[in-house]
VOGU-3710 file (C-alpha; in Angstrom, 3 decimals, decimal comma):
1> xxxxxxxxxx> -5,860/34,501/4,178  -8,712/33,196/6,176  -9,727/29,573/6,564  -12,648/29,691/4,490  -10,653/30,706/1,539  -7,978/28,386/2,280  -7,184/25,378/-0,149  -8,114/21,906/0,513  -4,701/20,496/1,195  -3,355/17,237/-0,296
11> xxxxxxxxxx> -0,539/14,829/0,996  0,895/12,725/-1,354  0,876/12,797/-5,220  0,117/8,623/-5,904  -3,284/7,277/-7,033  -5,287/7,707/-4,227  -3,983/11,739/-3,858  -4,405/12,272/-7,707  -8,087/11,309/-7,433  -8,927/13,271/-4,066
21> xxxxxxxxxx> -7,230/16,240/-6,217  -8,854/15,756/-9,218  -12,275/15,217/-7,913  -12,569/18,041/-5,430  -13,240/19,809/-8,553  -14,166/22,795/-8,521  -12,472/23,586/-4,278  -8,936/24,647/-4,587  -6,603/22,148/-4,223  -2,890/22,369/-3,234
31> xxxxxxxxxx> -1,433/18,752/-3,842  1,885/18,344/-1,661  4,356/15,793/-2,580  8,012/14,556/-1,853  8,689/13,296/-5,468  7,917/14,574/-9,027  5,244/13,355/-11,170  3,571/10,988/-8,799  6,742/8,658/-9,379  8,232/8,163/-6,023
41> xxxxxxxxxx> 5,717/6,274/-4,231  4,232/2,770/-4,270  1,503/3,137/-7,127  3,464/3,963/-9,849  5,567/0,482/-9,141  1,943/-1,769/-9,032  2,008/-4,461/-11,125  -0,498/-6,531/-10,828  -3,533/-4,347/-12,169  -6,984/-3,300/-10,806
51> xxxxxxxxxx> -9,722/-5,497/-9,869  -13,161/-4,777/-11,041  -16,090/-7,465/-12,373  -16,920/-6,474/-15,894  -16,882/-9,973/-16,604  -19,915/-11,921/-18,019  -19,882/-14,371/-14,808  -19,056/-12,004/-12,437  -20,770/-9,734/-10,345  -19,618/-7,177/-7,147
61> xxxxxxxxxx> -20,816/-9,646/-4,900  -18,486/-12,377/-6,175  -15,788/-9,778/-5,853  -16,658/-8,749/-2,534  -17,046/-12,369/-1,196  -13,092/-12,533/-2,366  -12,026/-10,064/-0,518  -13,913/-10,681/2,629  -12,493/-14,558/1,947  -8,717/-12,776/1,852
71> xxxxxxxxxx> -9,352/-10,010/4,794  -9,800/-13,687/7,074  -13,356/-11,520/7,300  -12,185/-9,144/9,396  -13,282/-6,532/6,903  -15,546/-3,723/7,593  -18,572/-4,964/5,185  -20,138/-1,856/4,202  -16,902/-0,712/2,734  -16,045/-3,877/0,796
81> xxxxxxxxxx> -19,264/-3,763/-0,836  -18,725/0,106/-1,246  -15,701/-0,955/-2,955  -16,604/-3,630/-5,257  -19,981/-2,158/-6,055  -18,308/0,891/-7,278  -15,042/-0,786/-9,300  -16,609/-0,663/-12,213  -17,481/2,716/-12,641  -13,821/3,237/-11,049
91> xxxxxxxxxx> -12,796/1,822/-14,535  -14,895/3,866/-16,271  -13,730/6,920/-15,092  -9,887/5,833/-15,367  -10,685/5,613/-18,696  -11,865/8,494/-19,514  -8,988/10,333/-17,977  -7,097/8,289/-20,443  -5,779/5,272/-18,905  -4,664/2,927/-22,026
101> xxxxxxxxxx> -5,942/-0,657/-20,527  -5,283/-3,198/-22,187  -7,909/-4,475/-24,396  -8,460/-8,135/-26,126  -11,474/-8,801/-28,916  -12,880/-6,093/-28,770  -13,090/-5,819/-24,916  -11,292/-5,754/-21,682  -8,486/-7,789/-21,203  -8,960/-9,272/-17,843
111> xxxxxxxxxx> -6,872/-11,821/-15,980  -7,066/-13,606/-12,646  -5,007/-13,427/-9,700  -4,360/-15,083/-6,347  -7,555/-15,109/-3,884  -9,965/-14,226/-6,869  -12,243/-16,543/-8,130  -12,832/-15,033/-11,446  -10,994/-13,424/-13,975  -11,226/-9,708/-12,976
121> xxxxxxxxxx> -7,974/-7,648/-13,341  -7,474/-5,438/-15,554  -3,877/-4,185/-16,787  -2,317/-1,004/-18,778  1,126/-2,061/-20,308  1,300/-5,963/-18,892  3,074/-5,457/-15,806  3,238/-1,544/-16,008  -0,457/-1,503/-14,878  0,453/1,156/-11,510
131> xxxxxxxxxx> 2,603/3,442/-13,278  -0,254/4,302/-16,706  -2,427/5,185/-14,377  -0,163/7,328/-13,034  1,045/9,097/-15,524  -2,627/9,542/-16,750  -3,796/11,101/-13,351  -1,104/13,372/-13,449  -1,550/14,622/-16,493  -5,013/15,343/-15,685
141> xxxxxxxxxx> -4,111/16,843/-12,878  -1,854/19,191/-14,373  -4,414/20,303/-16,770  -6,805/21,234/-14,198  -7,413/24,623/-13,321  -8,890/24,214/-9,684  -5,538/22,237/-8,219  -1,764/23,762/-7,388  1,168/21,020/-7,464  4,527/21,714/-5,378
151> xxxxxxxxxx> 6,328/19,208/-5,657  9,881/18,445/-3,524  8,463/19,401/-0,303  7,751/17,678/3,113  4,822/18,072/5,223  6,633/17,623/8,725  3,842/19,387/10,737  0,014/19,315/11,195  -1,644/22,601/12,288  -4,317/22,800/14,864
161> xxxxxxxxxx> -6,638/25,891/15,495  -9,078/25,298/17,845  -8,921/21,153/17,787  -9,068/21,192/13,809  -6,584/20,768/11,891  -6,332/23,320/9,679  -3,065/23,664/8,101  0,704/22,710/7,896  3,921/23,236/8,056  5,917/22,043/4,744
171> xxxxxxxxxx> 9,711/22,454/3,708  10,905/22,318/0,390  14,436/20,590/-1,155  16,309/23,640/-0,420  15,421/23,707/3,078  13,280/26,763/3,651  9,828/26,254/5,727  6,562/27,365/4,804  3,181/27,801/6,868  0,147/27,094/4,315
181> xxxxxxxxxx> -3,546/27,106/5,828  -6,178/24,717/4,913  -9,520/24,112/4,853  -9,105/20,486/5,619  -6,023/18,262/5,354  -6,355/15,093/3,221  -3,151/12,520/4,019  -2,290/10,069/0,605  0,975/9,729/1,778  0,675/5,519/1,553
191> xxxxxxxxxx> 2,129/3,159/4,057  5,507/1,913/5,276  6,612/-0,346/3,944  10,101/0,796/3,865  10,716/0,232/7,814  10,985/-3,342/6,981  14,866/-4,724/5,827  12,800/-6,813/2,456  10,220/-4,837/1,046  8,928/-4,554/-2,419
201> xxxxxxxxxx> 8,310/-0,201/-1,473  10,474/2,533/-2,608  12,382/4,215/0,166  9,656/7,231/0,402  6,570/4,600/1,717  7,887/4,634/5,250  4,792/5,663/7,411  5,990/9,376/7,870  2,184/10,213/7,131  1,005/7,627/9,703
211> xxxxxxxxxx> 3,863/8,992/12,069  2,498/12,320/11,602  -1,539/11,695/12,063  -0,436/9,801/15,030  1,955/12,698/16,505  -1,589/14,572/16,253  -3,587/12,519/18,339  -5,451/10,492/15,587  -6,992/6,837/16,343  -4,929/4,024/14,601
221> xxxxxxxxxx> -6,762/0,841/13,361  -5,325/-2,451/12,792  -1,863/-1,018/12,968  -0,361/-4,573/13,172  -1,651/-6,508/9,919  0,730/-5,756/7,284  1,016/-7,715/4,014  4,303/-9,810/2,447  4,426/-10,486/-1,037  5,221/-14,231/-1,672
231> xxxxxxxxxx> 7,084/-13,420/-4,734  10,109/-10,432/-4,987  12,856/-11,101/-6,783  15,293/-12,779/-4,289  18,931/-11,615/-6,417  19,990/-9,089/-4,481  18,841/-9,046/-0,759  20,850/-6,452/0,365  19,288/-3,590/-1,793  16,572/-1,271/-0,119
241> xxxxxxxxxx> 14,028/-2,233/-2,234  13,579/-5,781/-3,654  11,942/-6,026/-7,395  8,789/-7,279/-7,070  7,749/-10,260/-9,400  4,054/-9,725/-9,968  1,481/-12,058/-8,838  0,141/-12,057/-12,572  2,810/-14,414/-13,642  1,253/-17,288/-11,197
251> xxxxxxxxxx> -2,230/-16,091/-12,710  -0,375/-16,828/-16,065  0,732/-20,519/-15,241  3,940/-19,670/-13,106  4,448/-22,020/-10,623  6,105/-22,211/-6,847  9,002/-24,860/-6,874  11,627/-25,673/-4,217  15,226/-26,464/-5,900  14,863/-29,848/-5,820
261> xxxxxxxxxx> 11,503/-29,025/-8,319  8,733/-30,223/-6,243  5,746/-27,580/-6,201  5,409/-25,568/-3,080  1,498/-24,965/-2,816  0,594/-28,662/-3,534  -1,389/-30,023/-0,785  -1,220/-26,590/0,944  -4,744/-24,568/-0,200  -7,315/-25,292/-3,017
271> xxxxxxxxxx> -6,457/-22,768/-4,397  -2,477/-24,053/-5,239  -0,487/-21,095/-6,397  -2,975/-18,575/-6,431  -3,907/-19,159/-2,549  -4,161/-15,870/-0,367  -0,902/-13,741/-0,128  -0,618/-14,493/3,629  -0,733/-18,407/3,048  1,762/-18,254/-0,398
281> xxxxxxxxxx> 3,929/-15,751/2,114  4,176/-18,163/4,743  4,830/-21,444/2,701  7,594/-19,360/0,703  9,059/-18,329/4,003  9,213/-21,761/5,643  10,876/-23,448/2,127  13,379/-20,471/2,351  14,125/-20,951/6,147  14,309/-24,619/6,176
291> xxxxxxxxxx> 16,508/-24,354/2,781  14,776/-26,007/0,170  14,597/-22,662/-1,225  11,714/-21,193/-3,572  11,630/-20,269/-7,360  8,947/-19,092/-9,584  9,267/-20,997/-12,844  7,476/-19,235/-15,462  9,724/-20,725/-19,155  6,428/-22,107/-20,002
301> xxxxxxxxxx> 6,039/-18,226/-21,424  8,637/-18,369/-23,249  9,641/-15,400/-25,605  6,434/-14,208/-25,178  7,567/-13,118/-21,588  9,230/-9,837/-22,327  6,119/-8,692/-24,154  3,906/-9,545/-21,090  6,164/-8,968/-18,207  8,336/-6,433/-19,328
311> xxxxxxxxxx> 9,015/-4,840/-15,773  9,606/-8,279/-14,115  11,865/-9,231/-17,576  14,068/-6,374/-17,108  14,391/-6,973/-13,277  14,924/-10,359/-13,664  17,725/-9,738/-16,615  19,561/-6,903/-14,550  20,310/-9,514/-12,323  21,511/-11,808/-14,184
321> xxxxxxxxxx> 18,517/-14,089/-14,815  16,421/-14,922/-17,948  12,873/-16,063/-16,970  12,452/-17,386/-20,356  15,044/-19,928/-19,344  15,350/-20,761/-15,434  13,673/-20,096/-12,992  13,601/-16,876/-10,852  14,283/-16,941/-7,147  11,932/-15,072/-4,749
331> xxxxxxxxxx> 11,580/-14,281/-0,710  8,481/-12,597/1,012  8,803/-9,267/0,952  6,714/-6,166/2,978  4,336/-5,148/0,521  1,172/-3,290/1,661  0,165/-1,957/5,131  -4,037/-2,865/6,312  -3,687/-1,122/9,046  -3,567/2,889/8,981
341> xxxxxxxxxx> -5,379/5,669/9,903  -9,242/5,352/11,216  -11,285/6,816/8,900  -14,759/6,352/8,087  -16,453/5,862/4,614  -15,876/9,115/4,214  -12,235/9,649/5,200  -12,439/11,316/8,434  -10,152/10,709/10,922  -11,039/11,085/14,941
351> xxxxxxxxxx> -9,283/14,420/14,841  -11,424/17,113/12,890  -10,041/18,473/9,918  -8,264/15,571/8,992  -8,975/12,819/6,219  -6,787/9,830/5,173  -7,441/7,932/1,717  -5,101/5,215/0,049  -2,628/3,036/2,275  -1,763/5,329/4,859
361> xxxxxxxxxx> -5,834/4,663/5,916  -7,623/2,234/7,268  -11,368/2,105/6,663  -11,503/-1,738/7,041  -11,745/-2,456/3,861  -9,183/-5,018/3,473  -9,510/-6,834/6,818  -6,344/-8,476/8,149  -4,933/-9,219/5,013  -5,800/-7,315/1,372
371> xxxxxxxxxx> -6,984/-9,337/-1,926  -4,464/-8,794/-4,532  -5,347/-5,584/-6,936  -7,542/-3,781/-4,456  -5,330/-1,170/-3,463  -5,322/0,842/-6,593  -8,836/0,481/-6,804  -9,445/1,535/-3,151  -7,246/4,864/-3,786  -9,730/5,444/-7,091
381> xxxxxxxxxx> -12,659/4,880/-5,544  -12,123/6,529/-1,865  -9,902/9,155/-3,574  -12,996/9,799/-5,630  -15,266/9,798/-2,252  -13,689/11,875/-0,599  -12,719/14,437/-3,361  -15,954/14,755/-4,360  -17,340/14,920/-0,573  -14,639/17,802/-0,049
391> xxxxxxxxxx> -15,482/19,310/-3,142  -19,508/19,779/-2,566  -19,119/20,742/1,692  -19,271/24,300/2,443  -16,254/26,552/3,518  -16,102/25,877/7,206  -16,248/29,377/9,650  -12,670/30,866/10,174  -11,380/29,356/13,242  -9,530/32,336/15,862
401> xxxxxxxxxx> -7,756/30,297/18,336  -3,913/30,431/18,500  -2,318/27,879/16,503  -0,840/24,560/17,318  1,706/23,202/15,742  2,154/19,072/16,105  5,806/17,642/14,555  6,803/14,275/14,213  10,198/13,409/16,244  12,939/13,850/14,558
411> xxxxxxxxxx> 13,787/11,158/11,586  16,382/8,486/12,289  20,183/8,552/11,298  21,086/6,400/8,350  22,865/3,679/10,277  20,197/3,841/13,375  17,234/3,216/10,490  19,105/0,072/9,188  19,015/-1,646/12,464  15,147/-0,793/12,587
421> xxxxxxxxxx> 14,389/-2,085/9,382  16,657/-5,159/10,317  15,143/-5,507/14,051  11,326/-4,860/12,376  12,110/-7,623/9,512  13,084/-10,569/12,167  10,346/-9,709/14,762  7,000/-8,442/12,654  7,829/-10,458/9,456  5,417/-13,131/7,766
431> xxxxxxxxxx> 5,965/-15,592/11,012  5,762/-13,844/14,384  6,052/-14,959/18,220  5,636/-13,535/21,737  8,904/-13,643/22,449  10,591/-12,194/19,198  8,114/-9,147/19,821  8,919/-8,054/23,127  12,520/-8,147/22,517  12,302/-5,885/19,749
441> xxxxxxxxxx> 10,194/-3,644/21,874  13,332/-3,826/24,413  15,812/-3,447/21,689  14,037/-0,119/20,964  13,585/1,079/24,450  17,639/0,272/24,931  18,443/2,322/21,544  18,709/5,853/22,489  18,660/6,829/18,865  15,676/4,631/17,683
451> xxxxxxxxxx> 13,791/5,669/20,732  13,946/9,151/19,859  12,995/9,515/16,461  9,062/8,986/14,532  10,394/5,775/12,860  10,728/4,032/16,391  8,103/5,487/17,483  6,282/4,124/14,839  8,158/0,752/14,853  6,939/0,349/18,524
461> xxxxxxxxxx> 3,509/1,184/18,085  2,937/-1,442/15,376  5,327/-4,043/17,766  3,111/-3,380/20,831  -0,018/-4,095/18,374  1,249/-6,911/17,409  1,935/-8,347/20,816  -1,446/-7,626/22,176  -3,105/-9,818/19,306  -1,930/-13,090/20,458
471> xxxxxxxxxx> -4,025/-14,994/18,116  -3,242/-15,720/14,287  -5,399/-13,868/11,801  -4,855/-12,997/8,161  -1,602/-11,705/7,057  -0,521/-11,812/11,627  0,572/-15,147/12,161  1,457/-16,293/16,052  3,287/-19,231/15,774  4,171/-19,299/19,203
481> xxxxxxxxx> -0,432/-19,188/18,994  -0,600/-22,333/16,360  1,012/-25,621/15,764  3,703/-24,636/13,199  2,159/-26,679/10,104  -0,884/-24,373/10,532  1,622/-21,520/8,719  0,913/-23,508/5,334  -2,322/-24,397/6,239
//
């Protein structure tokens, strides 16, 4: 096969994949992912909805001043306003592919959520907002006739022919390898979430893509801002992944207590409750480490709860809790990584041949800390970009160099991963300090185990990153770099 026949390749099967996929249309497409069905990875667990102004008092400009506000404006401009200027017609098109949002007289149902100043998220099945959209980008998917779907495989190799990437190396669940040429290589493979011990991402969001890009010789950006949600559900701490207890609930009345009742966010932001992630993450943080503790009471909802919140109810009652009744305990918890690979407005990377869209990227647009319910709405409407850029370029000339083949190190062992994600949770958490960093970074170096596989690797780029920022900004906070009462400030 030569390289101008060769597919456009796809990494990673969640929102932001699904849309490069389906709007490459008509380029061949081979969509690679780990899981089945688009299931496995962050999107399909997003609660909270997707942000778009279609209402009466709001505009893309309001929406983009939010998320600059959030990002600490250290947001690449153009793309926020790319972003927001193009949400609605993000919505649009969801629809059409049959996305069942919910809908109230005769309109959109839209609700408000922390750092947004109007009421501009929009939800498919209350709390099941990530995984309809799923399910309806897969479908469509599946009925196209321009894209392949394997699913089960790995991509644990990049390609290179002549400084492009064109191709990689994949190997399936029954542990054969496969060589499959591309004419570009489009990572969706989201971010990682899962190197942290608390973390609201499914064990398959742990930066392999990142790993990978990196392995190759691609430019990072803003590797070190990664975002904690203020609110998983706190039950059972020593699970992989902690339930995560959806932001919509404050934008429903829910409010931060300690146990002794007194209100968390009082005094702490005008905005209360539905302050910035970084500033609820940091307040819930200090309440939990100074042990007054922090709950989310939300029995002003009453039996209407299960019909809003269903995911969160059945969380919530697997562990022994009803919402309707008490209150629900919660800890920060990883949630979202800003940082990723560089990529333009387009999606190209510094290394030719290669694209990133979704989390594992990092265009800028959500600065140094990401306004709740843009990150489905960035994989739409970047998945869309780039698709459709993809879909209209013409078939580059066949490249005749030898080949190149980049791996990530080897992965970690089971036990050597859980003192990462242990090490990464007390040193690059919500609250972080000179000191706590560089002993991490020598707890790696002094791990022979850790220092030889991509997840260290990884670990220590985003440590180093982290120590050479020695000011607080967005979702980084120094507090060895601010007076401590600046963390709720």
């Amino acid at each position: 096969m030569s390289l101008s026949g060769a597919p456009l390749v796809v990494v990673g099967a969640g929102v932001a994949g699904l849309s490069v996929a389906l709007a490459a249309a008509p380029r061949r497409v081979l969509l690679l992912s780990r899981g089945h069905g688009g299931l496995d990875g962050s999107s399909a667990l997003a609660q909270g909805g997707i942000a778009a102004a279609l209402g009466p008092d709001d505009s893309p400009a309001l929406h983009a001043a939010d998320t600059l506000a959030a990002g600490a404006h250290h947001n690449a401009r153009e793309a926020v306003h790319l972003l927001t200027a193009q949400a609605p017609a993000a919505i649009a098109w969801l629809a059409r592919q049959g996305v069942p949002f919910d809908r109230e007289h005769g309109g959109w149902a839209l609700g408000r959520e922390g750092g947004h100043g109007h009421a501009r998220i929009l939800h498919a099945g209350g709390d099941a907002s990530g995984r309809a959209l799923v399910l309806a980008l897969a479908a469509a998917v599946r009925r196209a006739g321009h894209v392949e779907w394997r699913e089960g495989v790995e991509v644990e190799a990049l390609l290179l022919r002549d400084g492009h990437v064109a191709g990689v190396r994949v190997r399936a669940d029954d542990g054969t390898d496969a060589l499959v040429e591309a004419s570009a290589v489009v990572l969706a493979s989201g971010g990682l979430g899962a190197l942290f011990a608390a973390t609201t991402n499914p064990a398959t969001v742990d930066g392999a893509g990142l790993a990978l890009a990196l392995a190759a010789g691609a430019r990072a950006r803003d590797i070190e801002f990664v975002q904690f949600h203020p609110t998983a559900l706190a039950a059972d701490e020593t699970a992989c992944r902690l339930p995560l207890v959806t932001e919509a609930l404050r934008g429903a009345g829910a409010v931060l207590r300690d146990r002794d009742g007194r209100p968390l966010m009082r005094g702490v932001h005008p905005q209360g409750d539905l302050a910035p992630r970084d500033i609820v993450s940091r307040r819930v943080w200090q309440a939990r480490h100074t042990g007054a503790g922090a709950f989310l009471h939300a029995q002003h909802l009453g039996d209407g709860f299960a019909a809003q919140f269903p995911t969160v109810f059945a969380a919530c009652m697997a562990h022994g809790i009803d919402p309707r009744r008490e209150p629900i305990p919660v800890t920060p918890a990883a949630h979202f990584h800003m940082g990723g690979v560089a990529v333009d407005l387009d999606g190209r990377s510094s290394l030719p041949g290669l694209y990133a869209v979704g989390e594992v990227a990092c265009s800028g647009v959500h600065g140094a800390n990401r306004l709740a319910s843009n990150s489905l709405l960035e994989g739409v409407v970047f998945g869309r970009r780039v698709g459709a850029r993809l879909g209209a370029a013409l078939p580059s000339a066949p490249a005749r160099g030898p080949w190149r083949e980049v791996a990530r190190a080897p992965a970690a062992a089971p036990a050597a991963l859980a003192r990462l994600r242990r090490l990464f949770w007390e040193s690059a958490g919500p609250l972080r300090d000179g000191a706590g960093l560089r002993a991490a970074l020598a707890q790696l170096r002094d791990d022979e185990e850790l220092r030889a596989s991509w997840q260290g690797a990884l670990a220590g780029e985003l440590l180093t990153a982290a120590l050479a920022r020695t000011a607080s900004l967005g979702a980084h906070f120094r507090c060895d770099a601010d007076d401590m009462r600046a963390a709720t400030a």
